[in-house]
Structure formats: structure tokens, C-alpha cells
C-alpha positions as CSV (number, residue, x, y, z in Angstrom):
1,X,29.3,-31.6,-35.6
2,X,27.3,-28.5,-36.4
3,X,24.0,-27.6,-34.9
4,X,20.9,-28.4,-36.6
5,X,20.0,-24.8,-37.2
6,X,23.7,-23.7,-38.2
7,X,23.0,-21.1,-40.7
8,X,19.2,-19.9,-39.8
9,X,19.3,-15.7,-38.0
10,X,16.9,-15.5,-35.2
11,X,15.3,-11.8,-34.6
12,X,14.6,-11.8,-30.4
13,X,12.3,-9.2,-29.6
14,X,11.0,-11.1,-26.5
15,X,11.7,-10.7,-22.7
16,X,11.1,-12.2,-19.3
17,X,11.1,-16.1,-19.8
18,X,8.8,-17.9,-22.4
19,X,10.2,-16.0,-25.1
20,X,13.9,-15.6,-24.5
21,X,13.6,-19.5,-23.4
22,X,12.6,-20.6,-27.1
23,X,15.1,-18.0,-28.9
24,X,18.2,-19.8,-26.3
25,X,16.6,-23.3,-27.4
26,X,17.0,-22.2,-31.2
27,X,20.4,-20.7,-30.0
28,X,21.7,-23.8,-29.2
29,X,20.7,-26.0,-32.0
30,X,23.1,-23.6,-33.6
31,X,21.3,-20.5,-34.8
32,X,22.8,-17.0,-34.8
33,X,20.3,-15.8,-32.3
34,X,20.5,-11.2,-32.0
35,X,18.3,-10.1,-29.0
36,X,17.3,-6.7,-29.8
37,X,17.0,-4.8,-26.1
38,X,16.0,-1.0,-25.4
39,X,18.9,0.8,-23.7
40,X,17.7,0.0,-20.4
41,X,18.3,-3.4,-21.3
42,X,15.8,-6.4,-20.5
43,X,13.7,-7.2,-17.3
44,X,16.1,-10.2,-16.5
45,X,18.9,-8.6,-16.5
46,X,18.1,-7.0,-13.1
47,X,17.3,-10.2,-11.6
48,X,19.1,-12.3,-8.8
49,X,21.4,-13.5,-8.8
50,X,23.2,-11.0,-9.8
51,X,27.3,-10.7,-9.9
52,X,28.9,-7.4,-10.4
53,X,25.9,-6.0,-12.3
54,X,25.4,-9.3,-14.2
55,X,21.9,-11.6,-13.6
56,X,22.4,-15.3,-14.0
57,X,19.1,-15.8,-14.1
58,X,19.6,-13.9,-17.6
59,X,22.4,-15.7,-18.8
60,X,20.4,-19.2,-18.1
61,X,17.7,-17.4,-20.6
62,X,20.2,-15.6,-23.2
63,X,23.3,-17.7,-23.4
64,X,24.7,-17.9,-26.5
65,X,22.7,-14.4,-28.3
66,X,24.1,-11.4,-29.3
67,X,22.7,-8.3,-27.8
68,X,21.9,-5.4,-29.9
69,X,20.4,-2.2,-28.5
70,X,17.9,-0.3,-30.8
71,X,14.9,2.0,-29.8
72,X,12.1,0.6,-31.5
73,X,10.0,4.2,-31.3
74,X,13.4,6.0,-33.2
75,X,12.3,5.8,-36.9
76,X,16.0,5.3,-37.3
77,X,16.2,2.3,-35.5
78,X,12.9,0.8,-36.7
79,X,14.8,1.2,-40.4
80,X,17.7,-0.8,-39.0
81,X,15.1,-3.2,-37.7
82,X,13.9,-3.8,-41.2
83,X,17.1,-4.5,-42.8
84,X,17.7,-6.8,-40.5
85,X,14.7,-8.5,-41.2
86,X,15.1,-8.9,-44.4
87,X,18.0,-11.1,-43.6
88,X,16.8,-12.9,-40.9
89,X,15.1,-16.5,-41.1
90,X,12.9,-16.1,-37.5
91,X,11.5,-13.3,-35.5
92,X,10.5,-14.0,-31.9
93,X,8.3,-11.8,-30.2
94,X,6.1,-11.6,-26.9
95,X,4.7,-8.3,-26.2
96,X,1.2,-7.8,-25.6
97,X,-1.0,-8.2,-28.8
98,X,-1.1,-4.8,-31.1
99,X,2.3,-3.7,-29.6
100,X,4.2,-5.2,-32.8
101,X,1.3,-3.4,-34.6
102,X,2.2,0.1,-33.1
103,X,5.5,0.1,-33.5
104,X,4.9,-1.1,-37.6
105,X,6.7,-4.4,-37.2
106,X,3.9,-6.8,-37.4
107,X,3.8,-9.7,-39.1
108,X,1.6,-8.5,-42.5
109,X,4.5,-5.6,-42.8
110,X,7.7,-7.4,-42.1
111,X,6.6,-10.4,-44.3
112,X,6.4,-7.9,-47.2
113,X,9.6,-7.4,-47.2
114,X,11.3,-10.9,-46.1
115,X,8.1,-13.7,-47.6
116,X,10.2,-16.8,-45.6
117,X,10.5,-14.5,-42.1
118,X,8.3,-17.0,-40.1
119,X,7.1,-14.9,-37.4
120,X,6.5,-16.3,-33.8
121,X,4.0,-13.9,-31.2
122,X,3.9,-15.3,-28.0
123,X,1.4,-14.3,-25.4
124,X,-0.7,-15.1,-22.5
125,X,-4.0,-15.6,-24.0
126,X,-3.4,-15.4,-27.9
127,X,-3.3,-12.8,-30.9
128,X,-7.1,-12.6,-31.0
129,X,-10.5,-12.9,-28.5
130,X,-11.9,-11.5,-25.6
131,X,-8.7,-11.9,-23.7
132,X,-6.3,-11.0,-26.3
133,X,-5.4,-7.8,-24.7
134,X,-5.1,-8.9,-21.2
135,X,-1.7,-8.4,-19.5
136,X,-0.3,-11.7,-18.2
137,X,2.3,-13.1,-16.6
138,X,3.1,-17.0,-15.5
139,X,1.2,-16.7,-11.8
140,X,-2.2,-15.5,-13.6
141,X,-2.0,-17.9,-16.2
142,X,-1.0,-20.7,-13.8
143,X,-4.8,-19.3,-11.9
144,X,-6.6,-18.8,-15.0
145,X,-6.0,-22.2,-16.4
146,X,-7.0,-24.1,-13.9
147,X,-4.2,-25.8,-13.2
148,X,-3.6,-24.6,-9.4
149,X,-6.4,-25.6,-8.4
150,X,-6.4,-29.0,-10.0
151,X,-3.0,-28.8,-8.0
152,X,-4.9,-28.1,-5.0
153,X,-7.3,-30.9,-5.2
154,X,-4.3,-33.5,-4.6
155,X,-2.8,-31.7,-1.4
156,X,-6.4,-33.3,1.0
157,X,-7.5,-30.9,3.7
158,X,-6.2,-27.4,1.9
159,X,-8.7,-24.8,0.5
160,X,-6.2,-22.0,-0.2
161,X,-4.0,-22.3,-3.6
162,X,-0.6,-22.2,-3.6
163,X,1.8,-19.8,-4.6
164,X,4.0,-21.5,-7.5
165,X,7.4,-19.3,-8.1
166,X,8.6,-22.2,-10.6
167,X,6.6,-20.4,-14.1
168,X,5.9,-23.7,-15.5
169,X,3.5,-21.5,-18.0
170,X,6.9,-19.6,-19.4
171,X,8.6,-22.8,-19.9
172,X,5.8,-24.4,-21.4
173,X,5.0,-21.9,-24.4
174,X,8.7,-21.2,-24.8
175,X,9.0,-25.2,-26.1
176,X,5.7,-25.3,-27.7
177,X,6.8,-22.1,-30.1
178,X,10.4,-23.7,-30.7
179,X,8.2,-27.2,-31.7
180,X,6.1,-24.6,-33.9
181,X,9.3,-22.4,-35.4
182,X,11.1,-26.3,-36.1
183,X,7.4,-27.3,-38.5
184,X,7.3,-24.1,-39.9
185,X,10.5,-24.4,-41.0
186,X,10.2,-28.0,-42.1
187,X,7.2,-26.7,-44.4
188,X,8.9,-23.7,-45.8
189,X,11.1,-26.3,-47.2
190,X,8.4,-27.3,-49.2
191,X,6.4,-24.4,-50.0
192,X,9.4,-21.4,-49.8
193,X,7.2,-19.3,-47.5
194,X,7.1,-18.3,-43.4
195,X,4.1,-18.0,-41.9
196,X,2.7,-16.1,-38.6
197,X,2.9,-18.7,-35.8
198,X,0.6,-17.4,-32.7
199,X,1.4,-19.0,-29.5
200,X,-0.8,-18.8,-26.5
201,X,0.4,-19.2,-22.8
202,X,-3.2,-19.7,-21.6
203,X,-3.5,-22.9,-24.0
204,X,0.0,-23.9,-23.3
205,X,-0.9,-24.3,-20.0
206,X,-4.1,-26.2,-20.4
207,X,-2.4,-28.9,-22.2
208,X,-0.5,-30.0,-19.1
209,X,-4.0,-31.0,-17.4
210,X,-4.6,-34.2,-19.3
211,X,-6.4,-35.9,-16.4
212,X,-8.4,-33.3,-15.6
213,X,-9.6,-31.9,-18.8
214,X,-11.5,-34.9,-18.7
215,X,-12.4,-35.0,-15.1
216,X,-14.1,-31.4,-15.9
217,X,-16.4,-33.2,-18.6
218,X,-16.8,-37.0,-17.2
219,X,-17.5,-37.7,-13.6
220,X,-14.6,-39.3,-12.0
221,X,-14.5,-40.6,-8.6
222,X,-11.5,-39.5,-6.5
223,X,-9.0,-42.1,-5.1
224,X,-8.7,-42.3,-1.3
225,X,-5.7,-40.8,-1.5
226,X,-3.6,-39.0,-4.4
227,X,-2.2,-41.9,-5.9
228,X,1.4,-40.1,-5.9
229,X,2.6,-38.7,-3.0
230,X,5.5,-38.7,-0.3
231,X,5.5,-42.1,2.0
232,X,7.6,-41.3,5.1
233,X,10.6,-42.6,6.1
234,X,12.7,-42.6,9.4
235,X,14.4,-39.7,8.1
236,X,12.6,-38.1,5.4
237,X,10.0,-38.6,2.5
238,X,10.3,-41.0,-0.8
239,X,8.2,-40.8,-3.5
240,X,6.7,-43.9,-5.2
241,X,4.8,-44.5,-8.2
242,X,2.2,-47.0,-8.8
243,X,1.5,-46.9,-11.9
244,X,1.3,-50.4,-13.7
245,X,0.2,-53.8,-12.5
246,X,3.6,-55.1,-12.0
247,X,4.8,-52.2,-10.2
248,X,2.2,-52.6,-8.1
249,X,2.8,-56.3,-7.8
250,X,6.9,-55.4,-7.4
251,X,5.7,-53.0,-4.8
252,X,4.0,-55.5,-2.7
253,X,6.8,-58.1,-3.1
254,X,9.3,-55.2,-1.5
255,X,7.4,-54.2,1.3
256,X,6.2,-57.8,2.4
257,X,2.9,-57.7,1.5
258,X,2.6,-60.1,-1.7
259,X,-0.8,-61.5,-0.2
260,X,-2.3,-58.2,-1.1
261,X,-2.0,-58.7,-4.6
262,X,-4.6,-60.9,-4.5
263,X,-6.5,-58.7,-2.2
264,X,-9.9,-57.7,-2.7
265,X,-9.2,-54.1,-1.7
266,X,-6.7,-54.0,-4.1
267,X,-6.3,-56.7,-6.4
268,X,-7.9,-54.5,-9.7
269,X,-7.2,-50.5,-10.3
270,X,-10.6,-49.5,-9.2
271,X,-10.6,-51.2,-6.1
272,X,-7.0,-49.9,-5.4
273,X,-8.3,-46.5,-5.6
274,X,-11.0,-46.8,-3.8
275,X,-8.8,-48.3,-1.0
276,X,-5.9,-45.9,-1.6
277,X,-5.4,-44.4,2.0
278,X,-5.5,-48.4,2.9
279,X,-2.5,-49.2,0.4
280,X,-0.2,-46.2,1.1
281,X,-0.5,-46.7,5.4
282,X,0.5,-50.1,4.3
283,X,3.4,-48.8,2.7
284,X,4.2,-46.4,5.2
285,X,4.2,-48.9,7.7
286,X,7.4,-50.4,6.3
287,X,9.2,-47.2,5.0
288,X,9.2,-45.7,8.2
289,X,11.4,-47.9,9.6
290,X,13.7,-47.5,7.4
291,X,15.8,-44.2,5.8
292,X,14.9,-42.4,2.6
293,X,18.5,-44.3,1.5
294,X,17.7,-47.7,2.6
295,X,13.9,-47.3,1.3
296,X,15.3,-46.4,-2.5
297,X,17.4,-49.3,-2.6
298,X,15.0,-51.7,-1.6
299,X,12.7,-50.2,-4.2
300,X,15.1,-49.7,-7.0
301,X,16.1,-53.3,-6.8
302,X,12.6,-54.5,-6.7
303,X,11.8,-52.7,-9.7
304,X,9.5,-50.2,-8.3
305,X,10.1,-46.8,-9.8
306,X,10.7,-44.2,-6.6
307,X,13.3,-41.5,-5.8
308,X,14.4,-39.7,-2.4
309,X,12.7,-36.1,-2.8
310,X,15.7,-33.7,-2.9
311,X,16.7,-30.1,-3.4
312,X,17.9,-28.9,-6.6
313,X,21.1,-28.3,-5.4
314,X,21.5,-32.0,-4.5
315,X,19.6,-32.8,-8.1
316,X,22.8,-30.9,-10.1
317,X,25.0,-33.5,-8.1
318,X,23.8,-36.4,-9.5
319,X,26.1,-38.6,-11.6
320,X,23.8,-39.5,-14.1
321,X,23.7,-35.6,-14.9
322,X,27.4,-35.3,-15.3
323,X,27.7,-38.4,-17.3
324,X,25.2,-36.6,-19.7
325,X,26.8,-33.3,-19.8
326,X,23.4,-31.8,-18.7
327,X,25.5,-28.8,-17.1
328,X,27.4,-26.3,-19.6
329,X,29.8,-23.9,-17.4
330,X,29.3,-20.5,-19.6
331,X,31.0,-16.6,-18.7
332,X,29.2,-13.3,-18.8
333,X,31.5,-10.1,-17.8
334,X,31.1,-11.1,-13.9
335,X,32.8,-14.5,-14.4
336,X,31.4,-18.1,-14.8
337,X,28.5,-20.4,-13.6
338,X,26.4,-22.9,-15.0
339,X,23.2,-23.4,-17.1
340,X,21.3,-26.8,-17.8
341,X,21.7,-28.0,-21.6
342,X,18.7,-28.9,-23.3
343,X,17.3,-32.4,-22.1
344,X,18.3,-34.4,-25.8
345,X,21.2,-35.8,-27.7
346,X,21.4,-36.2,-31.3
347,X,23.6,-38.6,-33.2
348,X,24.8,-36.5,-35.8
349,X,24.2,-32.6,-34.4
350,X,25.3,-30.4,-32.2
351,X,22.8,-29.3,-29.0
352,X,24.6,-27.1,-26.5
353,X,24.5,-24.0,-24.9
354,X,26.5,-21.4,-26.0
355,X,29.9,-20.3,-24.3
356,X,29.0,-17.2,-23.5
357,X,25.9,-14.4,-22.2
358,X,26.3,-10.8,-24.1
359,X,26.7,-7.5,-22.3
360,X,24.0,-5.3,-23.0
361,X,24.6,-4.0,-26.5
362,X,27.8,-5.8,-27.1
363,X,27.2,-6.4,-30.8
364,X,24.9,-3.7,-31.7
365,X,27.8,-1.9,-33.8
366,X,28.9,-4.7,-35.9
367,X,25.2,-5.9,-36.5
368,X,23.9,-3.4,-37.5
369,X,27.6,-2.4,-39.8
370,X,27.1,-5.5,-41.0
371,X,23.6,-5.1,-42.6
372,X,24.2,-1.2,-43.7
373,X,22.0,0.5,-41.0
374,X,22.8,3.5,-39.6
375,X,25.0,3.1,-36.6
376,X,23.4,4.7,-33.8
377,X,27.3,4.9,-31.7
378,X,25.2,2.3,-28.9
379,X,27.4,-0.8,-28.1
């Protein structure tokens, strides 16, 4: 099978995460993907782990690109830019707003010459407003959205914020501008035009507060407890979600409680909330007499959705990964290690990452051959 977007060139201008992540998600749907770097090659690259010179952390991000190095302030190089442009289908970019703009490769230019380019600017706050101009990076948009301290409010008795180092904000926009760069292609179909699409981290990351966009404009009263959170075992922590009636009804069946379903304290949603820290000592008092292990399988056969909280290195272990192929074992120059696939299957495509992470400038020569451009001697 071929990939969905066999045939379609990609134009990566982006570094760091959000961007690179969207241009390896075209990547492996099939698309010839060509990150441009500058000769110092991107920030990733430098980042651990790194093996003989080579990041992993990159080749998670870049898999399956070619890597063309081109100094976007040599007017040389900006010329080679353009004729590659003009046969490219996607361009991916996510400097700071009015950087494209400087270096005369916005969107209004480059769609002169190539009308279907569609065009995709990711940032932390969006192309235009106030903000626009703002530097940003994952941490500050994780602050400025709100969402750490909605984070906050379900760890009870903390006041200081936490520090995430997983950039949910990165990931986010990264799969919001591939859903973007799929409809735009869907409607150029229809209409034979790109378009600009203008993605915004900031926005991104507001979407993942559903609860608590509407907490901010309705006034909710807080459970007990946070209704999800770790019951302790005899040897550890299991998470349990109550989420529906007959989980909750399941739940009280596994932990010998079943009278409580007809409790007044608990017996409708509201009152469960209200009585939350009641519920959950309950629980508590019967999973800590027994281990995380013993705990999951009591649950899992009652029906009751819950999991042992474990590292990621015991996560990649899983079966039910392997038996999905959710790992792709890919080489750089340094040797092999794996990446995580995208999280679908399709009947009749391809979706997997590609076999291999570029050296820095590895294709720049035959690129840029291949579309006439002066060749600079890099790569």
C-alpha cells in the first residue's frame, strides 16, 4: 500500500517540536518531506540523547525527511528556495511572525509563484494581535493558557504550579496544523487553490481545557475530591475512572460495597461529588490490601476501566503495543533506536515512519540539482 499523501512535496522550514512534528506526521502518510536547515543545523539536533553526534530526540521529530542546507539571508539560496517552491505542494513554517516576511518568503510572495502552495505558519500566539510578536515556547504557553493552573487546582493543598517538561502545547499545534494542511488539501481539490493556514499554539492549548473553559464562565462547585486520581495499593498507586453509572455501579460490586449504590451520598452524580473524599477512602480501603497487580485484575474483570500507573519505559513493553506495531526501529549515522508510529491504521494506506533520520545536509546537492538551483557545494 502507498501512503495517503504519496506524491504531495513538503517545504519544512520549522524547528524545535510543533513544527517538525506535523511535517514527520505528513512524512509518514507518505509525502516527500525536505527540511531546509541553516548550516548549523537545527535546535534538536544538539539534543539528548545524543549518539556519536546524533540526537534521537531529532530523529523521533525528523524521521523519514530529507535535509537540505540553504542560507535563507544568501540571495542565492533564497532563489533556490523559490524554485523549489514552485514545485512543492506544502510549506511548513514556525518562526516568529514577520520573520517569513523579512527574509521575502511569506505567503502573499511564494503563492505568486506556486497558487496551490498551501502555506502553514505556526506560532505561539498567531500571525496577528497584540501578542503576535511575542517569543514563545511550550512552558509559557502551557502558563499563559491557563492550563497549569487548571492542572493545579486538581493536586488539593498545592499553591505553586508545576513544572511540565512533557510540551503538550508542541504536540498539540503540530496535529492541529496537519488536520488543517489534510482540509486544505481536501478543498484545493475542489477549488485548485492553497491557501495561508495560521496556526496558533496559544489556542491550541486552550482547546484541551474543555471543563474548564466553562468552569471560568458558569459557577461550578468542586467535587470533594478530583474525581480521578491515584487509590493506593499495598505496593503502589492505580488509577480508576468513574465515569459512567455502571462503572460506578461495577466499581462498587468489585470492592464490596454494592449497598452504596443505593446510597444517599452517592446514589446520583451530584451527590457523589459532593461526597467524593467519602467514595475514594472507601476505595482505598480495599485497594490497599491488595497490590497494584491484584487491584487491576479485580477491576478489569469487573469492568471498571483502571490501569497500574507506570513509567514509559515499562508503557513501550506492553504487548498490546507490539501487537499494533506502535514502535518503528529507524537508523540515523550513529546506529538504530526506536520512534512511536502514529496512533491509526488505515485499511487501504500506508501510515509509518520512515526508515531512516538525514544527516545534516545529506540531500541538499541532489535537491536542489534536481530543481536547477545553483548548487552551493553544501551536502
Amino acid at each position: 500500500m502507498t501512503g495517503c499523501f504519496e506524491g504531495l512535496r513538503v517545504l519544512d522550514f520549522s524547528t524545535t517540536i510543533a513544527g517538525p512534528h506535523c511535517a514527520r506526521m505528513l512524512a509518514d502518510m507518505g509525502a516527500e518531506v525536505i527540511k531546509i536547515e541553516s548550516a548549523e543545523g537545527e535546535t534538536m539536533r544538539t539534543r539528548p540523547p545524543v549518539r556519536h553526534g546524533c540526537s534521537t530526540a531529532f530523529g523521533q521529530l525528523n524521521v523519514g525527511k530529507k535535509s537540505v542546507v540553504l542560507d535563507l539571508k544568501c540571495s542565492a539560496d533564497v532563489e533556490a528556495v523559490r524554485r523549489l517552491v514552485a514545485t512543492a505542494d506544502i510549506l511548513v513554517e514556525n518562526f516568529r511572525p514577520g520573520v517569513m516576511q523579512r527574509l521575502g518568503l511569506a505567503y502573499a510572495t511564494l503563492s505568486e509563484l506556486n497558487p496551490r502552495l498551501i502555506y502553514c505558519s505556526i506560532s505561539g500566539y498567531g500571525q496577528t494581535g497584540p501578542s503576535a510578536e511575542l517569543p514563545a515556547y511550550a512552558p509559557v504557553i502551557h502558563a499563559a493558557s491557563g492550563y497549569e493552573m487548571a492542572h493545579l487546582a486538581y493536586q488539593p493543598g498545592r499553591s505553586r504550579p508545576d513544572y511540565c517538561g512533557i510540551y503538550h502545547a508542541d504536540v498539540v499545534t503540530g496535529t492541529y496544523a496537519f488536520g488543517a494542511i489534510a482540509s486544505a488539501l481536501y478543498q484545493r481539490e475542489r477549488t485548485g487553490r492553497g491557501q495561508h493556514i495560521d496556526c496558533s499554539m496559544l489556542e491550541s492549548m486552550l482547546s484541551l481545557t474543555l471543563n474548564e473553559i466553562q468552569g471560568a464562565q458558569f459557577a461550578v462547585e468542586p467535587p470533594q475530591r478530583p474525581p480521578f486520581g491515584p487509590a493506593e495499593t499495598r505496593d503502589g498507586y492505580v488509577m480508576i475512572a468513574v465515569a459512567s453509572e455502571k462503572t460506578f455501579q461495577n466499581l462498587m460490586g468489585v470492592i464490596g460495597r454494592p449497598a452504596w449504590v443505593e446510597d444517599p451520598r452517592f446514589a446520583r452524580y451530584a451527590d457523589r461529588r459532593r461526597h467524593w473524599g467519602d467514595l475514594v477512602d472507601g476505595v482505598e480501603a480495599w485497594s490497599s490490601g491488595l497490590t497494584t497487580a491484584e487491584c487491576v485484575a479485580a477491576l478489569s474483570a469487573g469492568g471498571v476501566p483502571s490501569s497500574a500507573y507506570r513509567s514509559v519505559a515499562e508503557a513501550l513493553v506492553d504487548p498490546q503495543l507490539a501487537h499494533r506495531d506502535a514502535l518503528a526501529e529507524v537508523t540515523d549515522a550513529a546506529g538504530s533506536f526506536k520512534v512511536v508510529n502514529l496512533p491509526f491504521r488505515m485499511s487501504e494506506a500506508r501510515v509509518a515512519a520512515g526508515a531512516r533520520a538525514a544527516s545534516l545536509g545529506e540531500h541538499t546537492a541532489d535537491v536542489l540539482r534536481e530543481v536547477g538551483a545553483i548548487d552551493t557545494g553544501q551536502g
